[in-house]
N, CA, C and O atoms as a GROMACS GRO file, in nm:
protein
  352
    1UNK      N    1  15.957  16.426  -4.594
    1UNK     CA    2  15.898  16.544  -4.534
    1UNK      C    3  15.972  16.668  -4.581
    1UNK      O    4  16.094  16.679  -4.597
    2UNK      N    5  15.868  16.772  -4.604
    2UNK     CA    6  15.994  16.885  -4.677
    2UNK      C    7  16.021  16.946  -4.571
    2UNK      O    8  15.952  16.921  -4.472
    3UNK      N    9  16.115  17.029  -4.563
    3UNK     CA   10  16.204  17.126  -4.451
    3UNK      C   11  16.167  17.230  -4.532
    3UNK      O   12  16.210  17.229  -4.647
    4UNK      N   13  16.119  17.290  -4.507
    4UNK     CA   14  16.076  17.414  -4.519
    4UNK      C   15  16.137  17.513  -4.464
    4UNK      O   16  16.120  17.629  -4.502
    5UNK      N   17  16.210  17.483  -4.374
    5UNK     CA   18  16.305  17.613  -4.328
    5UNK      C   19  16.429  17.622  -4.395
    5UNK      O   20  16.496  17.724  -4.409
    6UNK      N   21  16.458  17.496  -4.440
    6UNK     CA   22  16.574  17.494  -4.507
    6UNK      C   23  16.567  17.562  -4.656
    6UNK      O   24  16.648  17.646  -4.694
    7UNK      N   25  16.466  17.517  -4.728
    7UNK     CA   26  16.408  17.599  -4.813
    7UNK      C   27  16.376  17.697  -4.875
    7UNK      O   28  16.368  17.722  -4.995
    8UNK      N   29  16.345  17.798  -4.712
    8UNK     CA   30  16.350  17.914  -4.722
    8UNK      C   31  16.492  18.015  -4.745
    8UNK      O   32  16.510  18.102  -4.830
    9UNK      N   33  16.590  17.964  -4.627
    9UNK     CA   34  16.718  18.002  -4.602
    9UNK      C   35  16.736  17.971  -4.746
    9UNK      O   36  16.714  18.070  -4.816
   10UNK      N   37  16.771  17.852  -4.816
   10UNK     CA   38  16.832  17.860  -4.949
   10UNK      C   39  16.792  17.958  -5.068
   10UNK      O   40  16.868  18.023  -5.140
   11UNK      N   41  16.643  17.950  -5.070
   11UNK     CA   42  16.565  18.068  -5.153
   11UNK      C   43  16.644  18.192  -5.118
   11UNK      O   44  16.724  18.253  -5.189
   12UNK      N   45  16.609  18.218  -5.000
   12UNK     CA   46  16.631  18.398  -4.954
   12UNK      C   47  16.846  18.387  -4.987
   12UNK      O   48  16.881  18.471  -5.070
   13UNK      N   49  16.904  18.344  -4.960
   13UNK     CA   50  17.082  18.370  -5.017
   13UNK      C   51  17.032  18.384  -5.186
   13UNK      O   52  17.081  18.472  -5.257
   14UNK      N   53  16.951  18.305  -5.229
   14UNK     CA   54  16.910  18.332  -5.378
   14UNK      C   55  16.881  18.443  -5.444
   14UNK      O   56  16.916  18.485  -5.555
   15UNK      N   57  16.796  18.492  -5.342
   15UNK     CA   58  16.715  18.638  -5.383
   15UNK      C   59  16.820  18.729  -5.336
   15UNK      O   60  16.840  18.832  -5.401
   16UNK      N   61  16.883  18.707  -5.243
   16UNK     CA   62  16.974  18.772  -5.234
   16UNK      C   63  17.084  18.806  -5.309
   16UNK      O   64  17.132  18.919  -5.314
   17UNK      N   65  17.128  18.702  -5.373
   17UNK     CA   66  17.238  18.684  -5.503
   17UNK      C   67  17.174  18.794  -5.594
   17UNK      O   68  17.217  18.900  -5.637
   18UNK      N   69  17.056  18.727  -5.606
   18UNK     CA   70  16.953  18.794  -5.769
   18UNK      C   71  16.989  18.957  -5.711
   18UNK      O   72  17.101  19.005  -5.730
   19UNK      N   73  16.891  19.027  -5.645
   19UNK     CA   74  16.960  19.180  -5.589
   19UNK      C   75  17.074  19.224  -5.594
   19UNK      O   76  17.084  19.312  -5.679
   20UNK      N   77  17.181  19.200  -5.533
   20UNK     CA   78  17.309  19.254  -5.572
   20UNK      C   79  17.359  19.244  -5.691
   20UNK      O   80  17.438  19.321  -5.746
   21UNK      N   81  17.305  19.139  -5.734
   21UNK     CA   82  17.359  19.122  -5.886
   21UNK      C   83  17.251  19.191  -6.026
   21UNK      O   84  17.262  19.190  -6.149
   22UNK      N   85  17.153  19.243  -5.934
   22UNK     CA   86  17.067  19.333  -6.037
   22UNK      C   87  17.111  19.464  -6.012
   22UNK      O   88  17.077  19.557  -6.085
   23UNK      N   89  17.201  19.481  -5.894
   23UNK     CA   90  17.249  19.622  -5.876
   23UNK      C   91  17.348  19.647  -5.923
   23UNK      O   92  17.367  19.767  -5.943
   24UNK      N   93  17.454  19.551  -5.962
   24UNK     CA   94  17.565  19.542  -6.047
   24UNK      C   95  17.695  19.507  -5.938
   24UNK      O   96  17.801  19.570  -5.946
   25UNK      N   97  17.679  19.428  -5.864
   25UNK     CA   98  17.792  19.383  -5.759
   25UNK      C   99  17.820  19.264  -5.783
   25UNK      O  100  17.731  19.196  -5.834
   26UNK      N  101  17.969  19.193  -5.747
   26UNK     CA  102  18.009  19.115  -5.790
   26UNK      C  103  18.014  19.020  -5.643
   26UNK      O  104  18.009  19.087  -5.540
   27UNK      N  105  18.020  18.916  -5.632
   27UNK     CA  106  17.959  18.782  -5.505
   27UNK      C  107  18.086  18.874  -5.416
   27UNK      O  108  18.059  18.917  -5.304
   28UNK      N  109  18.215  18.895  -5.475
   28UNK     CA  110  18.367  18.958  -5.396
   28UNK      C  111  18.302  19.107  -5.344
   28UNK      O  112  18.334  19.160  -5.238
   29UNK      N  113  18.216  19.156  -5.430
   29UNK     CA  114  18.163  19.316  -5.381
   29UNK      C  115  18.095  19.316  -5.250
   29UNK      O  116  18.104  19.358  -5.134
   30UNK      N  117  18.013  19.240  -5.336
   30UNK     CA  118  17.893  19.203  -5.180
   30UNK      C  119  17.965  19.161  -5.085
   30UNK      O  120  17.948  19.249  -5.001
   31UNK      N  121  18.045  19.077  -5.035
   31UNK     CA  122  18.089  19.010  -4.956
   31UNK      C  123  18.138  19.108  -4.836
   31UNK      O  124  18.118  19.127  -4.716
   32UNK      N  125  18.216  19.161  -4.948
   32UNK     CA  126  18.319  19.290  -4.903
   32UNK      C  127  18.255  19.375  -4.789
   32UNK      O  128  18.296  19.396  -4.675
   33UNK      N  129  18.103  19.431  -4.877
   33UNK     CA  130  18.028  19.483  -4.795
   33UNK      C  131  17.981  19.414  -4.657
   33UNK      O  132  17.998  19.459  -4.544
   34UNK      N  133  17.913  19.287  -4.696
   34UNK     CA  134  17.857  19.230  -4.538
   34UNK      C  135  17.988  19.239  -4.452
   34UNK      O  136  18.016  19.316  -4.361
   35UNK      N  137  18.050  19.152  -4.502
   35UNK     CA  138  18.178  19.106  -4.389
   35UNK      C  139  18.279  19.184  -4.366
   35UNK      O  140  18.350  19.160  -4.268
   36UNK      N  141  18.307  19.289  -4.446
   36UNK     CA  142  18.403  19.409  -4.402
   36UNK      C  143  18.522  19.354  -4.530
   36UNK      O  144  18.517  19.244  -4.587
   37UNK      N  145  18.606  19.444  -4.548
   37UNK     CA  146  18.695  19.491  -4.692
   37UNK      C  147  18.822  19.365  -4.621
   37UNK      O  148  18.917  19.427  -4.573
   38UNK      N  149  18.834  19.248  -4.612
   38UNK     CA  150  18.909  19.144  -4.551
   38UNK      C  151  18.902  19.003  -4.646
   38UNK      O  152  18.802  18.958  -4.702
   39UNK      N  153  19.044  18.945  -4.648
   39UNK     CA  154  19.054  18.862  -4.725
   39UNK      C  155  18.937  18.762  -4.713
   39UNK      O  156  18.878  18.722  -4.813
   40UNK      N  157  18.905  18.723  -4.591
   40UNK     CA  158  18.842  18.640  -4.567
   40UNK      C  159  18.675  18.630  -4.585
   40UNK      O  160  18.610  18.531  -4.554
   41UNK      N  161  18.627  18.739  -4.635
   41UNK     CA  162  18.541  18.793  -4.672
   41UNK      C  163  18.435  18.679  -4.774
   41UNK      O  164  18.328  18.621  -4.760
   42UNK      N  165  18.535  18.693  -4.872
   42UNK     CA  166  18.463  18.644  -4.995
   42UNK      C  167  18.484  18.497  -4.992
   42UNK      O  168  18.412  18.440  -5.075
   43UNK      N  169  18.548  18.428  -4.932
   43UNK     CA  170  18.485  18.280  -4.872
   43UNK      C  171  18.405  18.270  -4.801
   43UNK      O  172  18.336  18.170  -4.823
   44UNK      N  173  18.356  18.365  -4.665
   44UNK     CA  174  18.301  18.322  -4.603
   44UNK      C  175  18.138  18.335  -4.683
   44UNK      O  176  18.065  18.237  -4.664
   45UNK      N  177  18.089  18.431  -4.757
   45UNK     CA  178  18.003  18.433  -4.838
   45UNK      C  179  17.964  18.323  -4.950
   45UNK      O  180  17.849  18.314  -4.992
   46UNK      N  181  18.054  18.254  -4.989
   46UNK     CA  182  18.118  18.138  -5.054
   46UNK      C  183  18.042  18.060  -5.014
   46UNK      O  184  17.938  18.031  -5.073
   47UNK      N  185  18.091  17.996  -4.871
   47UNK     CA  186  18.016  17.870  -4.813
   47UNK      C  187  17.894  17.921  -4.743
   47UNK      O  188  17.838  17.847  -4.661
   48UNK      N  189  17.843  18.057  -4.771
   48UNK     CA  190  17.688  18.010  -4.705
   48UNK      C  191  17.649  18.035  -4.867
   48UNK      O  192  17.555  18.106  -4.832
   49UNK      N  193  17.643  18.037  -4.976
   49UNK     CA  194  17.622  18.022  -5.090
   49UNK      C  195  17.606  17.912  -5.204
   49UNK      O  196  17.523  17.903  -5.294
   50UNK      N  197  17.735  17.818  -5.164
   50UNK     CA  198  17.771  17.743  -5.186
   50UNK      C  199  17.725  17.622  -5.118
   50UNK      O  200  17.652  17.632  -5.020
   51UNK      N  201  17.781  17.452  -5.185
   51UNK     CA  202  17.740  17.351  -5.087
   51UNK      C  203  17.901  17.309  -5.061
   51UNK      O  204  17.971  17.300  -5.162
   52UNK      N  205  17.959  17.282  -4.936
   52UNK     CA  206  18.062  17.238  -4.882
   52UNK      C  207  18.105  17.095  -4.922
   52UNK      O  208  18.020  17.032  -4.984
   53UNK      N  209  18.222  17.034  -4.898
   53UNK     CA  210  18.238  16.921  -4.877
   53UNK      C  211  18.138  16.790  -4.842
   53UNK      O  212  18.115  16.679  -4.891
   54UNK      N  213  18.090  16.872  -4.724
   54UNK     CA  214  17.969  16.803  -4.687
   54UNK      C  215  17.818  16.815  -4.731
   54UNK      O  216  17.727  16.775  -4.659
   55UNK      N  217  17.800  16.870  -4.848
   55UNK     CA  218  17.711  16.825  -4.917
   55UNK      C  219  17.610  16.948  -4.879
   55UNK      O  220  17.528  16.971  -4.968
   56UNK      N  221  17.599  17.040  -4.749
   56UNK     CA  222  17.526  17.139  -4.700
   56UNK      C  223  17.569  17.271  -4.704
   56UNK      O  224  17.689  17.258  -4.682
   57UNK      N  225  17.551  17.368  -4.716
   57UNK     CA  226  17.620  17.521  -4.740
   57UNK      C  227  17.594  17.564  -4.581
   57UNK      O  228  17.508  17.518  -4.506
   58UNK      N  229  17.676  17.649  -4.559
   58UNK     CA  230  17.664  17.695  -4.381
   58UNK      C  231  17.562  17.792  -4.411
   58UNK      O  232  17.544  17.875  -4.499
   59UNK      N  233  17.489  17.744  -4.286
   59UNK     CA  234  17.354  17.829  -4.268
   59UNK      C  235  17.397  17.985  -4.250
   59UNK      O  236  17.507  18.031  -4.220
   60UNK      N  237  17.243  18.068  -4.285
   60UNK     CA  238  17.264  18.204  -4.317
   60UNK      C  239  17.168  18.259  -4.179
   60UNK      O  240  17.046  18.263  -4.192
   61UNK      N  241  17.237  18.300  -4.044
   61UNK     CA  242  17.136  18.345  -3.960
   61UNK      C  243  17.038  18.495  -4.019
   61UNK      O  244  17.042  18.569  -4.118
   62UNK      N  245  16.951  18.484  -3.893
   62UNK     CA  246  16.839  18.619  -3.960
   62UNK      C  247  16.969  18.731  -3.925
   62UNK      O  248  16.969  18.838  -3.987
   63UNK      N  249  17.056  18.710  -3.845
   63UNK     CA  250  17.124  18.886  -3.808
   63UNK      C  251  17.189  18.924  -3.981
   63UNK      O  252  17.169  19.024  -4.050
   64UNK      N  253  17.270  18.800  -4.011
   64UNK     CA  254  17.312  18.827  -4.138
   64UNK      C  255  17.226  18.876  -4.258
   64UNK      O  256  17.276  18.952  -4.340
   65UNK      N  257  17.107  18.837  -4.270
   65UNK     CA  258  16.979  18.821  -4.357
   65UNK      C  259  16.951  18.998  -4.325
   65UNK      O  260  16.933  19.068  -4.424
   66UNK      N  261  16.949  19.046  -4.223
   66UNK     CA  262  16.924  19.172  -4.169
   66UNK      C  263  17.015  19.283  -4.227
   66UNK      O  264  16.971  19.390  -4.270
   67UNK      N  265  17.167  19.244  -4.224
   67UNK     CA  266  17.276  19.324  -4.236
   67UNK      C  267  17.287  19.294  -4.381
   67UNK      O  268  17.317  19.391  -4.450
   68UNK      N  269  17.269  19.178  -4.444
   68UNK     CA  270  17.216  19.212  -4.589
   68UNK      C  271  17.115  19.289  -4.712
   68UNK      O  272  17.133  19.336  -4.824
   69UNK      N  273  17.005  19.270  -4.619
   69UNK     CA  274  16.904  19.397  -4.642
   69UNK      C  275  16.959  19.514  -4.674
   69UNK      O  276  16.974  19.566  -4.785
   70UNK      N  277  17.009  19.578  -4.487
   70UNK     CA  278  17.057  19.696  -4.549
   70UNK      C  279  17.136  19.732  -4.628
   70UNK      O  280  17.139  19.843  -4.681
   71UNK      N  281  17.222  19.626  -4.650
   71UNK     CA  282  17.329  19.693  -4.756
   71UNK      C  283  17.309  19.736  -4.929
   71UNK      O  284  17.354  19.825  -5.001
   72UNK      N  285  17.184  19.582  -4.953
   72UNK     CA  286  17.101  19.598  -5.045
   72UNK      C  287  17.017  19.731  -5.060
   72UNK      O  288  16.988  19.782  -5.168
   73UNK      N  289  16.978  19.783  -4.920
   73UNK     CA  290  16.872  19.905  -4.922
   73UNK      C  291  16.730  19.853  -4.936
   73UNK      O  292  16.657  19.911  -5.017
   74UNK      N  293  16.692  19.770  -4.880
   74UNK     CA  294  16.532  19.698  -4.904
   74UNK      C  295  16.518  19.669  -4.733
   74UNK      O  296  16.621  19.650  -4.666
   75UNK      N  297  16.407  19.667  -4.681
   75UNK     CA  298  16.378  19.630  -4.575
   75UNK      C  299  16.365  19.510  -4.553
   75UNK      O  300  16.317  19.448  -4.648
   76UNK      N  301  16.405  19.412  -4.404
   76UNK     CA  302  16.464  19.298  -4.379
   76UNK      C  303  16.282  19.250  -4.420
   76UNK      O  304  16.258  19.183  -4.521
   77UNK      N  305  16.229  19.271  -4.376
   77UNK     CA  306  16.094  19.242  -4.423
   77UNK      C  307  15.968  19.199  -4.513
   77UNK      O  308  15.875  19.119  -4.507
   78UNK      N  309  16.030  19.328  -4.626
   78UNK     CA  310  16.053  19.336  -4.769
   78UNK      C  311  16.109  19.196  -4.835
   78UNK      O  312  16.051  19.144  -4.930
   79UNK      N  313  16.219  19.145  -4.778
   79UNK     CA  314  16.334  19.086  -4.858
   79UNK      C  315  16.223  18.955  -4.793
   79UNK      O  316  16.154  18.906  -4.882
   80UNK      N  317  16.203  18.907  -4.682
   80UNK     CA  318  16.120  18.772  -4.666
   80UNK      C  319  16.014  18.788  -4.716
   80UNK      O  320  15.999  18.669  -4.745
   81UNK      N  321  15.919  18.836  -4.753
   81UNK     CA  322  15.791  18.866  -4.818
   81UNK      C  323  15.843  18.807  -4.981
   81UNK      O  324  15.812  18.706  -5.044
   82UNK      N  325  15.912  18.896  -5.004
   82UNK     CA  326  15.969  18.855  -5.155
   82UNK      C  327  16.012  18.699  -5.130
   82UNK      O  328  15.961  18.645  -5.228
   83UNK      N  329  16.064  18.615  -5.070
   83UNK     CA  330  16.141  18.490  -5.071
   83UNK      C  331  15.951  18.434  -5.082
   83UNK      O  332  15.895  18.383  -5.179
   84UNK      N  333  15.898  18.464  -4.960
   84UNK     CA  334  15.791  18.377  -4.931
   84UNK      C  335  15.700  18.343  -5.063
   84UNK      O  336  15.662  18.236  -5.111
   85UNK      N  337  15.681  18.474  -5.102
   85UNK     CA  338  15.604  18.469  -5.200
   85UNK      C  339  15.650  18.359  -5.388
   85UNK      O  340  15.584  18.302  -5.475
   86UNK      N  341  15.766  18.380  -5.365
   86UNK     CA  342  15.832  18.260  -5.455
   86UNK      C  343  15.801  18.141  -5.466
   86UNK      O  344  15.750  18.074  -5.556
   87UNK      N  345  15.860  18.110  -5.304
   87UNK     CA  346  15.845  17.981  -5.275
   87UNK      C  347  15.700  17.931  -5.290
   87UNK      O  348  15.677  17.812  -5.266
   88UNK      N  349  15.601  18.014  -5.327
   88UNK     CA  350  15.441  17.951  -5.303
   88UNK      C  351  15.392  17.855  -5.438
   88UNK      O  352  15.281  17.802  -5.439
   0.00000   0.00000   0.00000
């Protein structure tokens, strides 16, 4: 059965990657931005990016998905429309 939500979440950190990195930011830039200028920053971006030990990457809630938008400058809206339409 496909998971389709899971799907989505993985697509949209994708499209998300693709954007910052069409804007010229580096995974440590971006990070910086969501999570604040802190060491811990650019791991935690890491493992929702990434797949862990355990084989799954930590899920990406919508607040984060939101606070990514803006930083990108695209509307949270915008940015799922774009995932959806991929995935079709």
């Amino acid at each position: 059965m496909r998971n389709y939500e899971y799907e989505f979440e993985r697509a949209l950190v994708l499209e998300i990657v693709a954007l910052y990195q069409s804007q010229g930011f580096g995974h440590t830039d971006f990070a910086k931005k969501m999570y604040g200028d802190t060491s811990t920053a650019p791991s935690k971006w890491w493992k929702v990016r990434e797949m862990s030990p355990t084989g799954k990457p930590q899920s990406f809630p919508v607040a984060e998905a939101v606070k990514a938008s803006r930083v990108l400058g695209i509307e949270v809206a915008s940015l799922f429309f774009r995932v959806q339409e991929k995935m079709k």
